[in-house]
C-alpha positions in Angstrom: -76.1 -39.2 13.8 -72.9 -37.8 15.6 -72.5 -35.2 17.9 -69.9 -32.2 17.5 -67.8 -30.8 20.6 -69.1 -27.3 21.8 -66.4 -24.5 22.5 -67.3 -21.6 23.8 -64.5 -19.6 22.9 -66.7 -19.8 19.1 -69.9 -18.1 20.2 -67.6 -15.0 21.8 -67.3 -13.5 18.2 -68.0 -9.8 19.8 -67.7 -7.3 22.7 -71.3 -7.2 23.1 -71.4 -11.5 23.4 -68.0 -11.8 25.6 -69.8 -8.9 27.8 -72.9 -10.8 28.0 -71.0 -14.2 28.7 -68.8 -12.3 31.6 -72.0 -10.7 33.4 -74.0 -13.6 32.8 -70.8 -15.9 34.9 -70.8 -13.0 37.5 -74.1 -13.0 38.6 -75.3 -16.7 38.8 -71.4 -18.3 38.9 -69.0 -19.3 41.7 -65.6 -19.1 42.0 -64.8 -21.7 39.5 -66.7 -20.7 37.0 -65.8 -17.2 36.6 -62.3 -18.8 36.4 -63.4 -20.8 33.3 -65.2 -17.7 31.8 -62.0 -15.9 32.0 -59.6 -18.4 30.6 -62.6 -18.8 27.4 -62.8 -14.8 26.9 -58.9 -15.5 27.1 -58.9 -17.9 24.3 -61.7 -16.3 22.0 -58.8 -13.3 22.0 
């Protein structure tokens, strides 16, 4: 049984889920990761 690569820029498929992403980032991320959430809302446009 293989395993498939998981891209987030795939599950951002709406306002309402790239909103939910961003504030979830915000509120328990650092620096780094708010970077990376950017750059993957980025991408998923």
């Amino acid at each position: 049984m293989g395993t498939s690569k998981f891209y987030m820029t795939d599950y951002l498929n709406s306002n309402e889920m790239t909103a939910e992403y961003l504030n979830t980032v915000l509120g328990y991320g650092n620096n780094a990761n708010i970077i990376n959430a950017i750059g993957h809302i980025a991408k998923a446009i």
